[in-house]
C-alpha positions in Angstrom: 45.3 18.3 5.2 42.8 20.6 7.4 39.4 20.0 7.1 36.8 22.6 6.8 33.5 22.2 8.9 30.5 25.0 8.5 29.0 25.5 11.9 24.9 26.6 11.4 23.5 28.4 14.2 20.1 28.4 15.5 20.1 31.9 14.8 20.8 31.3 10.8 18.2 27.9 10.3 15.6 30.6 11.8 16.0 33.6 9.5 16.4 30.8 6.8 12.9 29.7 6.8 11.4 30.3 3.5 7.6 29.2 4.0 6.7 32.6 5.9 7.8 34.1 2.7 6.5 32.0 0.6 4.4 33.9 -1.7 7.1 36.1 -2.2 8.7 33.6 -4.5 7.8 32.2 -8.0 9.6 29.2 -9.3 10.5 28.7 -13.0 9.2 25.4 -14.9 10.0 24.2 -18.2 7.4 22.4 -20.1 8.5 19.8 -22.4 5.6 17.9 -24.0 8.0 14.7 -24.9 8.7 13.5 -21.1 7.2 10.7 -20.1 6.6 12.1 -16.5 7.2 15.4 -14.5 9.7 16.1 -12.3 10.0 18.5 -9.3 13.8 18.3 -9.3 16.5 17.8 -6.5 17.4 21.4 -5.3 20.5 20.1 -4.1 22.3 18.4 -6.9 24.4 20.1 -9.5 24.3 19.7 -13.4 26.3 17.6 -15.3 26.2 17.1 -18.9 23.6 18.1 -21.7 20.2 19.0 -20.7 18.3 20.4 -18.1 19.8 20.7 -14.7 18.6 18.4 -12.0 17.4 21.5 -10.0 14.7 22.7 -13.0 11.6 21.5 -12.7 10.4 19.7 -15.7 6.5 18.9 -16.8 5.5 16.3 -19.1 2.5 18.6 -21.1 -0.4 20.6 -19.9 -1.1 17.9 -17.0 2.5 18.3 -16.1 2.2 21.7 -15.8 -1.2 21.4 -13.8 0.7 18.9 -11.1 3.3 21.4 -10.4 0.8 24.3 -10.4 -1.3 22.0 -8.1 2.1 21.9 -5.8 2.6 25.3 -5.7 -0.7 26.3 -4.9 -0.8 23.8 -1.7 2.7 26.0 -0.7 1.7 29.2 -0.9 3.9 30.0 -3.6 4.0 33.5 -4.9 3.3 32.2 -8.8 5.1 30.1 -11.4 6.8 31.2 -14.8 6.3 28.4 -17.5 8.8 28.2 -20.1 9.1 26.4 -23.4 11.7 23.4 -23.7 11.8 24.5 -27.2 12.8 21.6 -29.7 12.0 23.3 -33.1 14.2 26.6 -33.8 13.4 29.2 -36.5 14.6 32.3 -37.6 11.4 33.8 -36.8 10.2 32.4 -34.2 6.9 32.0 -36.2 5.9 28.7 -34.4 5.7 30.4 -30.9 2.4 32.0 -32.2 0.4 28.8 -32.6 -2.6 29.3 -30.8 -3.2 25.2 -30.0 0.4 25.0 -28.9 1.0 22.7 -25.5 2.2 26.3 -23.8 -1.1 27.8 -24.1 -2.7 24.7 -23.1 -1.6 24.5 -20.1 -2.0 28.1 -18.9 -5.4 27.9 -20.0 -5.5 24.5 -17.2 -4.0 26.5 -14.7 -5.9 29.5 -15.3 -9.1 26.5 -15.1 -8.0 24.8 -11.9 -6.1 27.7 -10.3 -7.5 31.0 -11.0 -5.8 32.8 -8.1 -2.1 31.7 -9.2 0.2 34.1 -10.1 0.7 32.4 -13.5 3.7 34.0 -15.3 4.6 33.7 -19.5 8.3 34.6 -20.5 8.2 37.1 -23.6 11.3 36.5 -25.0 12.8 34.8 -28.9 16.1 33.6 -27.8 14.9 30.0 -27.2 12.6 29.5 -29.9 15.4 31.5 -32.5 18.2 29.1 -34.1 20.6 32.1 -33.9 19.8 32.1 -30.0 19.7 35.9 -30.1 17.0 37.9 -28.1 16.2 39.5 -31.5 14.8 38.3 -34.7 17.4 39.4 -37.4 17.2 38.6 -40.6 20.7 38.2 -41.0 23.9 36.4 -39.3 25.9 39.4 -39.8 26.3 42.3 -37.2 23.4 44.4 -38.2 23.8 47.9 -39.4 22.6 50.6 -36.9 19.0 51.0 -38.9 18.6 47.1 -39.1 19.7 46.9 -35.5 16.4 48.9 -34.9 14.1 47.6 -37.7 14.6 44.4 -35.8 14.0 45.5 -32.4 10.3 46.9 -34.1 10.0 43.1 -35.8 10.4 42.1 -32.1 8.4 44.4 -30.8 5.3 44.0 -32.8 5.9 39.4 -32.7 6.0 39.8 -28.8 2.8 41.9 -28.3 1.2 39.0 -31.1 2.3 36.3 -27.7 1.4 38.6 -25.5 -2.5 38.4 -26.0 -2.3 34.9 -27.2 -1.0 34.6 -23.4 -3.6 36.7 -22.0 -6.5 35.1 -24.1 -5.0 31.6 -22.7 -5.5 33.3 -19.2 -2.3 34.1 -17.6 -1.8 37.2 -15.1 1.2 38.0 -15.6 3.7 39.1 -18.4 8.1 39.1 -18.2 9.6 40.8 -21.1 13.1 39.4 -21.4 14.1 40.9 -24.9 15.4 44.3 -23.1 14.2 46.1 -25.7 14.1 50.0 -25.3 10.4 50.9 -23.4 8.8 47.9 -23.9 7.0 47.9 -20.8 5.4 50.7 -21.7 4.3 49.9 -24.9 3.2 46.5 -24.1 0.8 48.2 -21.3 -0.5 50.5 -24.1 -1.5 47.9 -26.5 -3.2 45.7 -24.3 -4.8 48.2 -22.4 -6.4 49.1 -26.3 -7.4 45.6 -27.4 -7.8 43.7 -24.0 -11.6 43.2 -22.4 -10.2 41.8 -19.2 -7.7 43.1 -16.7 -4.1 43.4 -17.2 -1.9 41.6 -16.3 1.3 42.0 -13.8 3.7 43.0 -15.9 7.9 41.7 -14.5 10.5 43.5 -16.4 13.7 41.7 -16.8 14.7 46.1 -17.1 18.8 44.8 -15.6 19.2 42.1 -17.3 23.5 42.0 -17.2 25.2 40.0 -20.1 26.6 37.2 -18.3 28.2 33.5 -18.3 25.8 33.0 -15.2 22.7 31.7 -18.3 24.4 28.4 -19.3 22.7 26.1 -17.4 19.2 27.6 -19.1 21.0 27.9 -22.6 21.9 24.5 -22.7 18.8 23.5 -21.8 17.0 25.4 -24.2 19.6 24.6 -26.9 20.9 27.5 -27.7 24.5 28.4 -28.3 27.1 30.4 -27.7 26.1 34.2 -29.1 27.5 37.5 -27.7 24.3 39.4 -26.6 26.3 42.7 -25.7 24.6 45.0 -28.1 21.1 44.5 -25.7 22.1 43.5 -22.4 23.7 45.3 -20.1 27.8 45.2 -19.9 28.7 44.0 -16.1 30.3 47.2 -15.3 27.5 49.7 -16.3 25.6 50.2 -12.9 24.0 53.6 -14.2 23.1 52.4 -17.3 21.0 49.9 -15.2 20.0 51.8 -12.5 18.3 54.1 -15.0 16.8 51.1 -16.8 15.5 49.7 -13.6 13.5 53.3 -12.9 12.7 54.1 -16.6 11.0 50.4 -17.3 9.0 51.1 -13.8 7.9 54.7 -14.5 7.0 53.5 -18.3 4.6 50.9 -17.1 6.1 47.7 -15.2 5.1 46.7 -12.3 7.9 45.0 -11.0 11.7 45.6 -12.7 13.8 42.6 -12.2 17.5 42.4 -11.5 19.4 39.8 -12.9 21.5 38.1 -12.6 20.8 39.0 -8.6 23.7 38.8 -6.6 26.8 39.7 -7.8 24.8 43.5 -8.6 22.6 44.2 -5.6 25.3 46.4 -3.6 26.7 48.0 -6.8 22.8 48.8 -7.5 21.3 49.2 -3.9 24.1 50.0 -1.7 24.4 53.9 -2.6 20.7 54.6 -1.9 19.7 55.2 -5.4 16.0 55.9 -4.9 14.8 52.5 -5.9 12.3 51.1 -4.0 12.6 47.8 -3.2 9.2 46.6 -3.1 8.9 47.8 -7.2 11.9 45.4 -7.5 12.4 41.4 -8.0 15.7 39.5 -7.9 16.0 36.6 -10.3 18.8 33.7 -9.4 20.0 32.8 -12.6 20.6 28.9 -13.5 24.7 30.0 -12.7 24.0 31.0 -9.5 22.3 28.5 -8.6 24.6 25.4 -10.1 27.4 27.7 -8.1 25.5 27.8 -4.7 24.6 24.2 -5.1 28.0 22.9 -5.9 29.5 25.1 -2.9 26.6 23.3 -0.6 27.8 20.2 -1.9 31.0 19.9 -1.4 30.8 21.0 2.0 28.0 18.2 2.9 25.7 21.0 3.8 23.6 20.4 0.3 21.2 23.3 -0.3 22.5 25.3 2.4 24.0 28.3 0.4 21.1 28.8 -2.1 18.7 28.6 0.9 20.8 31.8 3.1 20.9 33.7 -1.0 17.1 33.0 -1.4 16.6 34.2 2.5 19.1 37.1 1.9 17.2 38.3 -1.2 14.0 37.9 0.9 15.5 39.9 3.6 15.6 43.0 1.4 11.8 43.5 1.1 12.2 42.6 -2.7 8.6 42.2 -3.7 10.0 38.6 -5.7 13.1 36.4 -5.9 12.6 34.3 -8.6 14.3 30.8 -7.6 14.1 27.6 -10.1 14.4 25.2 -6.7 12.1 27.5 -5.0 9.2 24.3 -4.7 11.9 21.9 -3.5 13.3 24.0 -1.0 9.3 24.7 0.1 9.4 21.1 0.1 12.1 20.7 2.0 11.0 22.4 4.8 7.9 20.9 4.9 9.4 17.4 5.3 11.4 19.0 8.0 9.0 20.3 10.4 
């Protein structure tokens, strides 16, 4: 049987170098106030079994999340998003508006010890709902066209509720997830009207493609298995998220995410469309990067193809690629040199 050897060139290690680029990139963390300690994971081991993959980076409470903050700062990192490892589920997603909760702790420590980092709160249900949907029905079966958009208006109104919580707690910026129809704007209108303090940056997750590539985060978050078709975008409907990309940034986002990032870019990018790429962030989904990773692995070249994705993105003047081993592969380097 052959053997297959990948050959790096001096060329390729160069443009791979993600510190000159580092504030270009934020990095996902997941707080969970039950670990014992916090963990920046391995970028270049895959996930097996329940739970977070090893290539999430977990924190054990509000200090957790101020030792990773304190990490990314030292890097040059662009920002961090926090997320909820969300134990408790309910229909409403009620308890995500505690103001005490360990979430808003923490981003008022960061916001203490960090002032300057780009500190980023997901506004989204699906992890905190137990029917894992990006809505908040108030039933299990498929909603009629009027209670498809009463619930998007319950959504609505429960997300701009988090969304000054977050912004009282200090965070600077905002990622509406929900794809819900002109959010972005709305969401700018309200807090413009009750806010005393700047706005924050506002991500859009505007092409957000309904795709196998979540499951990593899902099982994580313990969610299951719902078809999410009736919001997210169907893989094959590049004008449908073209326009989404432009009408979320002309509404009021700052930056409009695409994601999942790879398998999209050319179908979105290639035909010069108009979008500028500096108005535009690619997000690596957990898929992509359990897919990269395993590639990498099996050839013995570890985090090799996540590292030329993350440089590729980077090459395309996106303003952010959002990369959940973006502080170990920072890391890396650093070790390296």
């Amino acid at each position: 049987m052959s053997s297959f050897e990948l050959k790096i060139l001096p060329s390729q290690q160069k443009d791979s170098n993600l510190s000159a680029h580092a504030g270009r990139l934020l990095c996902p963390i997941f707080l969970d106030p039950t670990a014992r300690s916090s963990v920046t994971r391995s970028a270049c081991t895959p996930a097996h079994g329940k739970g977070p993959p090893p290539f999430f980076p977990v924190a054990a409470g509000s200090e957790g999340v101020l030792q990773i903050a304190e990490e990314a700062h030292s890097v040059g990192l662009g920002g961090i998003i926090v997320y909820d490892l969300v134990k408790e589920k309910r229909e409403d997603a009620s308890h995500s508006l505690y103001p005490d909760s360990p979430l808003l702790d923490s981003f008022r420590a960061v916001k203490a010890a960090f002032p300057d980092l780009l500190t980023v709160a997901d506004l989204g249900v699906c992890q905190y709902t137990a029917s894992s949907h990006c809505r908040l029905y108030t039933s299990s079966r498929e909603p009629s066209l009027q209670e498809s958009d009463e619930a998007d208006e319950r959504t609505a109104q429960h997300l701009f509720q988090r969304a000054k919580l977050y912004c009282s707690a200090g965070v600077s910026g905002l990622m509406p997830s929900a794809m819900l129809p002109s959010f972005s704007r709305r969401l700018r209108e309200r807090l413009a009207s009750s806010l005393s303090c700047p706005l924050p940056l506002i991500l859009s997750q505007s092409a957000k493609f309904s795709s196998s590539l979540y499951t990593p985060f899902q099982r994580s978050e313990r969610m299951i298995h719902v078809s999410k078709s009736a919001y997210q975008i169907a893989p094959a409907d590049i004008p449908l998220a073209r326009s989404l990309l432009q009408t979320e940034l002309d509404g009021g986002a700052d930056i409009s995410l695409i994601k999942p990032a790879l398998p999209y870019l050319e179908a979105l990018l290639g035909e010069n469309p108009g979008l500028a790429p500096e108005k535009l962030g690619a997000f690596l989904t957990s898929g992509e990067h359990q897919l990269l990773i395993e590639l990498g692995s099996a050839l013995g070249k570890n985090s090799f193809f996540l590292r030329e994705a993350i440089s590729s993105l980077l090459q395309r003047n996106f303003r952010y690629v959002v990369s959940y081993a973006a502080l170990e592969l920072l890391a890396e380097e650093r070790r390296a040199s």
